[in-house]
Structures are given as structure tokens and as C-alpha cells.
MIVEX-988316 format. One record per residue (C-alpha): residue in three letters; x, y, z. Coordinates in steps of 0.5 Angstrom, whole numbers, plus 500, padded with zeros to 3 digits. Example, Ala and Ser with C-alpha at 12.3 -4.5 7.8 and 13.67 -1.06 7.14 Angstrom:
BEGIN
ALA525491516;SER527498514;
! end
This chain:
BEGIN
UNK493714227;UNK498715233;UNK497722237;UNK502726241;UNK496729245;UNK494722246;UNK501720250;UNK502727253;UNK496725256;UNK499721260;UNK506725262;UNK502731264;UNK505729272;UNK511731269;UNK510738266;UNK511741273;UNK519738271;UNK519743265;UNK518748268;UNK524748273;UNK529745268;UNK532741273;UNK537737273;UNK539737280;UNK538733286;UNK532736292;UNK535734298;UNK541731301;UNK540724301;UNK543724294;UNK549727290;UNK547735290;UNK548736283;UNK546729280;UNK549727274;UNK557728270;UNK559734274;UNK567732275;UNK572737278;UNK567742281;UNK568749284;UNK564753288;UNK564761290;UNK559764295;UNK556771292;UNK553774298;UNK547769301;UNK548765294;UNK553759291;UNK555759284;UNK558752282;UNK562749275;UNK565743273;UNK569739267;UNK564740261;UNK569735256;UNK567735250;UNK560737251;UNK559744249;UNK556749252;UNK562750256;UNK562749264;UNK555749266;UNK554753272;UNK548753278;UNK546756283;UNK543754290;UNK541760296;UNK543753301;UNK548749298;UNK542743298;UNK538745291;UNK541747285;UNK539749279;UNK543751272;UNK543758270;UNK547758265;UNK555756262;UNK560759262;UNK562759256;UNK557759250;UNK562759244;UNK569755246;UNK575760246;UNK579761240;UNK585758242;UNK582751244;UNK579745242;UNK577740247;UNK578737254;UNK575742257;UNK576741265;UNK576744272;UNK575750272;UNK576754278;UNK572760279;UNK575766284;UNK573774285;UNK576780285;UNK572786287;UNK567785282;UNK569782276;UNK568775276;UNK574771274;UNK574762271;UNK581759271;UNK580753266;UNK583748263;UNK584746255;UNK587743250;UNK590748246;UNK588748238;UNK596749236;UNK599743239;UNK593739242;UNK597740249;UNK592742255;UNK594748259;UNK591753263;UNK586759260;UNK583765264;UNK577768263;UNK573774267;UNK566777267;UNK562782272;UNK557775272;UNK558768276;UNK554765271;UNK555768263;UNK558772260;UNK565771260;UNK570774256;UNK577769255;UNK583772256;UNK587767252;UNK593762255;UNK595764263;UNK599758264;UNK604754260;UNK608749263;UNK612743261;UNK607738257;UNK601740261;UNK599745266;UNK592743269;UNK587745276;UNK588752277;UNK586754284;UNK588760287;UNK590763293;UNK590769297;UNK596770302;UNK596776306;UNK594780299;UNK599777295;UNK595772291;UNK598766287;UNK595761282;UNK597753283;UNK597748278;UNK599741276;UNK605740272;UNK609734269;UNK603729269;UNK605726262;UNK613727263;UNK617721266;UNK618725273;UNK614725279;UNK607730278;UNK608737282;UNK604742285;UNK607749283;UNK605755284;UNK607762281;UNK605769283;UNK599772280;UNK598779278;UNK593785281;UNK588784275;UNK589777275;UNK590776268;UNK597773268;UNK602770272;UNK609774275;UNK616771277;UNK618764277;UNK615758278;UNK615754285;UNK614747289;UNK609746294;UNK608739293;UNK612733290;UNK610726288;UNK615723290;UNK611716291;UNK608717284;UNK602715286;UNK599722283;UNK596728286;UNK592733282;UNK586738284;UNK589741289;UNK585747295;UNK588751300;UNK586752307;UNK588756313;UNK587754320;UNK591758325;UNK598757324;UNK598752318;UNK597753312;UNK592746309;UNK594743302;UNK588738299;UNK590734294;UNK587728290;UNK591722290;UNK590717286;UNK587715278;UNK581720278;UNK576716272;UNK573710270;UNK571703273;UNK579702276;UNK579709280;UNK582710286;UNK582717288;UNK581720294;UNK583726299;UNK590727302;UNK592734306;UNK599736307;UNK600742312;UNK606748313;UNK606754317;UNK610757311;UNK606757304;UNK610755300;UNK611750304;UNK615745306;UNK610742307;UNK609736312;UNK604730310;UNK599728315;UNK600721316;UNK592719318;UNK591720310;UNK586720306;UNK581724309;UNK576723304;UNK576717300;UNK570712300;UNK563709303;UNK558705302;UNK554708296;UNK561713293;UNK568711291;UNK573715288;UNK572722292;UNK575728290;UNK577735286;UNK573739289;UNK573746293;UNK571749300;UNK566754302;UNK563758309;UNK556758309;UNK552762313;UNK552759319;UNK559760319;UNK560751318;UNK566749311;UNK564745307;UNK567742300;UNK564741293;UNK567735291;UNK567729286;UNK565722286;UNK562715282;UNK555713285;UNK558705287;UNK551703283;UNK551706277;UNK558708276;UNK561710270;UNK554711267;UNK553716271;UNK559718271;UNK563724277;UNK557727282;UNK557733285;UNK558732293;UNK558735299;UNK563734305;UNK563737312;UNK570739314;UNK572740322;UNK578739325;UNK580734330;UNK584736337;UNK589736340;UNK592735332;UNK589740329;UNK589736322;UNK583736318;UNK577732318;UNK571731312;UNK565727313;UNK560727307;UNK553729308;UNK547723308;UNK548721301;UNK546713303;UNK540713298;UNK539718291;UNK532719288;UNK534721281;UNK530726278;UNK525725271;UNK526730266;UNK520732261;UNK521737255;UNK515739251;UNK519745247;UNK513749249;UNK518755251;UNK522761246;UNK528757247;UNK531749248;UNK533749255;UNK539750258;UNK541743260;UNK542740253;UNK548740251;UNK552736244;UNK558733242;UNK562739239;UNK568736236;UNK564732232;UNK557736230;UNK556743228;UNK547742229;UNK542747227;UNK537747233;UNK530750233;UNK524750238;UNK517753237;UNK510752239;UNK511744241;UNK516742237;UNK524742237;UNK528742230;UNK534738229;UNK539738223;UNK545741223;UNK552738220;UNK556732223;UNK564731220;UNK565725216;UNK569721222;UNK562720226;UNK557716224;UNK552717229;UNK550724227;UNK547730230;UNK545729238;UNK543733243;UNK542730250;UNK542731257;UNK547727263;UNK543721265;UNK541721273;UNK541714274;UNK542707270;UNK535705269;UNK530708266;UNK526709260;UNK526716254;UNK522717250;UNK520722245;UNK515722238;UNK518724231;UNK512727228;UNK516728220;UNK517723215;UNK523724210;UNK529719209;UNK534721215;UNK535718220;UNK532720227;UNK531718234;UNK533716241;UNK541715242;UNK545714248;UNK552717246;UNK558715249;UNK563718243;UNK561719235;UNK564711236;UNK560709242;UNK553710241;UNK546706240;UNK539708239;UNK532708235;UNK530711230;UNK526713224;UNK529712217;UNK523713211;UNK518707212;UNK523704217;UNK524704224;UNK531701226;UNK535700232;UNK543701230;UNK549702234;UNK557705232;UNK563702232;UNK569703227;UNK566710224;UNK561706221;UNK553705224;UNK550697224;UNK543696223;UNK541691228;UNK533691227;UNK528694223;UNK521694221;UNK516697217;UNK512703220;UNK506708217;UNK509715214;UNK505718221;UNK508720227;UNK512715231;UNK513714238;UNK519711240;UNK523709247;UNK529706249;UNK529703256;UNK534700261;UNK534696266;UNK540692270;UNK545698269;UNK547695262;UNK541692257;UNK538696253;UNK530695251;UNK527699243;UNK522699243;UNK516703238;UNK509705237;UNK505707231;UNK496708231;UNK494704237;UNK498707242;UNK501700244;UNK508699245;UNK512695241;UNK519691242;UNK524691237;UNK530690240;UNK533688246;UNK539686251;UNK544691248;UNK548693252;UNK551700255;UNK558698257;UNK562700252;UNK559707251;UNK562710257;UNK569714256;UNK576715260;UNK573722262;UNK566722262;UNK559719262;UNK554718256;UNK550723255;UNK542721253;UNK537725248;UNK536725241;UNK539724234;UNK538726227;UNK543723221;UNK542726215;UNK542732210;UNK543739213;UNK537741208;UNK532736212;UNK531736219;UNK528732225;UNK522734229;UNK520732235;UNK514733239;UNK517732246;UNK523728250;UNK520725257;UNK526721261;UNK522717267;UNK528714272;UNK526708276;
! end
């Protein structure tokens, strides 16, 4: 009979990672944060730095880390456990800023009423949880998004990216920003105008001596065609006009990162700037989707422009993952597809229940994952409990772009998605006992299934799928587990173990 203890035996190198519930990068010869963490923003709170990005449609909302030396990082929490009540997805760049003591997340979202994206603000006396939404902020046109705030000489304004869906050129606006901080005053301004359309978004501002610093990112942001990269334009007057710095970009691509951008600055200790950014490993692309990295900023002379230069990320050593659901509650690295699932997740004493309810249009099911690190590896997980629902291993881009391995009665079977319908590709016949199973990856894009019944021996079911069609415009695929069936039934796993090569 197949054992979980006799497989956990061989995974006991890997406990130590349980315990740090890590999904980070350990030095800086790789992305800082590993894995999809687009549009990220950053706030230094005494010796410490906190740090979100873009969520998408991945809930909990805005995963935030800390880090006390810009270099090793781990999640604390989110920012939101509960999506607020006038969204409904497309949760993107948030900006964080402070106000005496009270923590403040200017975000964006797609607003529930009309499916148009707009900018919410929500406030906390934490960096890491607790806030409390405060509802729309900044509605504008047909889209108003990546809020960033400035504070200029005690009046602060708040900045945005306006007409990015309409048939004009997108600009930076800005607006005159209330002493709480919760609404907006007077009439909107222009800092910026692309009048070459060739975009401009996730703006950040410096001061340096005279001039006033405006990063923006130019380009298209995501997806195997990006273009991205950094521009600055300056002034000695904030609302501009500003002039534009005819050595742009300053930050675009090397030879492992392409498409850099969106990001925000902050002053270490050591008095040195640097800027959290965004960008796609040249390897593993889309499948790892936008990591969080870090840039140097310094300024040439006698010009005084700007100057950012990425810090020693030629090579990355992902790191592996090993959840034993040992703990009183799941860890705070996974996350589910909330506009497709309302799931029902239970962990005690060794084992995580997953059930819950997936609407009608999603054929893949209940999934919970975590954001890949890398584009070879291999998952694994034991499903110990018999019934007729479907439960396994997925790699989920969508509730349409999803493949995975799974036990199904008597049956073990690899399936994929497609046209709101789930496809057997390959089954077998299996006993009614605990049930290994594992999906590896190889070559950034084939897939191998594979099962394992009493002799511990694994065995091939499937092979050669491939992953290329599961990532989406605005985020990577996500890797875990996955349940289909009644909400009255359940899956129940013994442990989930994700080994990068």
C-alpha cells in the first residue's frame, strides 16, 4: 500500500522550507521577489521595507513582504483579504504612502457597476493588513490607473494614468490630494502627454536639486511581445512642463531581464536610492511572469540626468517549496482564482481539505496555487481520500487554460481545458488507497504526468503537453492543487512539495 510517510521520508531536506513560508529569492543574483509580482511599490518604515504589486485576478489581494535589507524578503500578509465591495477584478498597482501613522494603498480596480478600472484608496495603522477601503478616489475618463503620490513642499498631489482606452494620446494627470488623503481637490492637470503614442503609465517622482524627476514606463507592459522600459522627463517646476531626456531609456534590458518597469524608489539606510521594479526572466518568460527587482539610481555629471543600473541578477536560483499542512492555518503564499471559485479550505493535523463551489462557466474547478519560480520543475502532492470527484495537481493559467492530473473514482486521469469544457487526455485504473501523483516540466514548455500507487514506483501516464497557451495578457500561471466536484465532498491532500531544477 502506498504510504505518504514512506514519500515524506524522502522530502525531509525540504521541511526547513515550511517553515520560513518563503517564496522569495536569497541573494541578489536573482529577482528579489521571485515569481508574478507586477507594478511593485515599496515603503521603508523605519529600518524595514514593505513591498506589494499587481494581484490580477488572484485573491487575497496584494500580497505585501518585508525585507530589513532590500535583499531577503518574506510575505506577511495582503492587503486585502476580502476584495472591496465596489470591485470586481483587475487588481493592479498599488502604491503604497504614509501619513503620520496610518498606512495608506492607492490601488487600482475594475469597478463592479460598469467593468471600468479606476483608482480606490484604502488606509490601515499596519503596512501589511488590515485595511479599511475607502471606496473610489479617482474616476476619469474611461480608466484612471497607477496612482503614485507626491509630496511637494506640504502640498501632496496624487498622479494617474488617464485615456489609455480612448482615441487620444494617454496622459500623466495629476490632481491636488486632501490633508487625510481620502479625496481628491480642484481640477485635474497635465504633467505629461504621449504625443508619440507609444504609452506611458506607472509613473514615480524624484526631486534632485533643481529639477523635478518624472519616471515613466514606455511601451507595451506584458506578454511574450513586451516592449517596456524606463523614460524620465524633468522640470524645475512640478506641474511641469517638463523636458525629456534625450538619452532614454535609462532602464530597459540585459542579458538575463527584458521589459523593465513600473516600479518605485526608496533610500536605504546607507543613504543610496534604489528602485523596486518589474521585469520578465528572458528564460522563463511569461511563465514566470514580472519579478520583482531592484535597480541603483545615480546621476551623471555635468548633466545631472539620471542613471539606474540593475543589481547582479545574471543568474537566479529559485527556491522549492514544501507544505506539509502541519500548521493551524494554510500558509499565506496561496492564493485561488476568485472570480471563477468560492472554495472551502481546511488544514489540520497533516492534511488540507479542498472543496468549495466553482461557477458554472469554469470547467477546471477549485484551485489553490502558488506563482511558479521557474519553468522546470517538478510538483507533487498525495491525495489520500477516495470519492467520485475529481482531485490533483493543475497548472492553471484561467478557468480555460488549465491542465493537470487527478483522481476520479478508480481512475487516475490527466485533463486539460478548453472552450468551458474539461477533455480527458489519459487515464488508468488505480486502487482505492492514497494516491501519489506528480506533474514535471522540463524545456520551459512540455509537461510529464505521472502516478504512484503501493510500490512507491512512479509511473508515466502522459507526456509532452505543453504550457504555452496557459499564460494570460496580465499574469503568469499559477501551480497547486485542484478539486471538482460537490461542494459536500472534498479533497484531501497529505502534503504539496514543488522541487525547481
Amino acid at each position: 500500500m502506498y504510504r505518504t510517510k514512506k514519500y515524506l521520508a524522502l522530502l525531509l531536506s525540504f521541511v526547513c522550507l515550511s517553515m520560513c513560508a518563503t517564496l522569495h529569492a536569497q541573494s541578489t543574483t536573482g529577482p528579489v521577489i521571485a515569481g508574478d509580482l507586477a507594478d511593485p511599490s515599496i515603503i521603508k518604515v523605519d529600518s524595514v521595507y514593505y513591498a506589494t504589486g499587481t494581484s490580477s485576478e488572484w485573491a487575497p489581494y496584494y500580497p505585501v513582504y518585508k525585507s530589513s535589507n532590500l535583499k531577503d524578503w518574506r510575505q506577511t500578509g495582503y492587503v486585502f483579504d476580502k476584495a472591496p465591495d465596489w470591485t470586481v477584478g483587475s487588481f493592479w498597482a498599488p502604491e503604497y504612502y504614509q501619513i503620520g501613522d496610518t498606512y495608506y494603498m492607492y490601488y487600482t480596480a475594475r469597478r463592479k457597476s460598469d467593468n471600468q478600472s479606476f483608482i480606490g484608496v484604502a488606509t490601515s495603522r499596519y503596512p501589511d493588513h488590515g485595511f479599511i477601503d475607502h471606496g473610489v478616489i479617482i474616476e476619469h475618463g474611461k480608466e484612471a490607473i497607477d496612482a503614485f503620490i507626491y509630496d511637494d513642499n506640504g502640498q501632496r498631489y496624487i498622479t494617474f494614468k488617464a485615456y489609455g482606452l480612448e482615441n487620444r494620446p494617454i496622459e500623466i494627470l495629476g490632481y491636488k490630494l486632501s490633508a487625510d488623503g481620502l479625496k481628491t481637490e480642484g481640477e485635474a492637470f497635465t504633467l505629461l502627454k504621449d504625443d508619440n503614442r507609444a504609452g506611458m503609465e506607472g509613473q514615480s517622482i524624484l526631486k534632485k536639486d533643481n529639477y523635478y524627476y518624472l519616471f515613466y514606463s514606455a511601451g507595451n507592459c506584458c506578454g511574450g511581445g513586451c516592449t517596456y522600459s524606463v523614460n524620465v522627463a524633468r522640470s524645475t517646476s512640478f506641474k511641469g512642463p517638463y523636458e525629456y531626456f534625450t538619452g532614454n531609456p535609462v532602464l530597459s534590458e540585459n542579458d538575463s531581464w527584458k521589459c523593465m518597469g513600473h516600479g518605485t524608489f526608496v533610500t536605504a539606510d546607507d543613504n543610496q536610492t534604489y528602485y523596486l521594479h518589474h521585469a520578465y526572466n528572458k528564460k522563463s518568460t511569461v511563465f514566470t511572469g514580472r519579478e520583482a527587482l531592484l535597480s541603483r539610481l545615480s546621476w551623471q555629471t555635468p548633466s545631472g540626468w539620471p542613471a539606474l543600473k540593475t543589481v547582479d541578477i545574471s543568474t537566479t536560483t529559485p527556491v522549492d517549496l514544501y507544505d506539509p499542512f502541519d500548521g493551524k492555518k494554510t500558509e499565506k503564499y496561496w492564493q485561488w482564482d476568485f472570480r471563477h471559485s468560492t472554495p472551502s479550505i481546511q488544514q489540520q493535523k497533516g492534511t488540507l481539505r479542498l472543496s468549495g463551489v466553482a461557477t458554472k462557466e469554469n470547467p477546471a474547478g477549485i484551485v489553490l496555487t502558488v506563482r511558479p519560480t521557474a519553468d522546470n520543475f517538478e510538483m507533487s502532492t498525495s491525495v489520500t481520500n477516495h470519492n467520485k470527484a475529481l482531485k490533483g495537481l493543475v497548472i492553471y493559467g484561467d478557468a480555460n487554460a488549465a491542465i493537470g492530473i487527478g483522481v476520479e473514482g478508480d481512475s487516475v486521469k490527466v485533463w486539460k481545458t478548453e472552450n468551458k469544457q474539461r477533455i480527458t487526455i489519459k487515464a488508468a485504473a488505480v486502487p482505492s488507497s492514497a494516491i501519489g501523483l506528480k506533474i514535471a516540466m522540463s524545456g520551459g514548455s512540455n509537461c510529464e504526468f505521472f502516478y504512484q500507487t503501493d510500490d512507491a514506483t512512479w509511473i508515466p501516464l502522459a507526456t509532452g503537453l505543453a504550457t504555452g497557451s496557459l499564460a494570460q495578457w496580465d499574469r503568469s500561471p499559477r501551480l497547486g492543487l485542484q478539486y471538482s466536484g460537490n461542494k459536500n465532498e472534498n479533497a484531501q491532500f497529505a502534503f504539496f512539495r514543488l522541487h525547481n531544477k
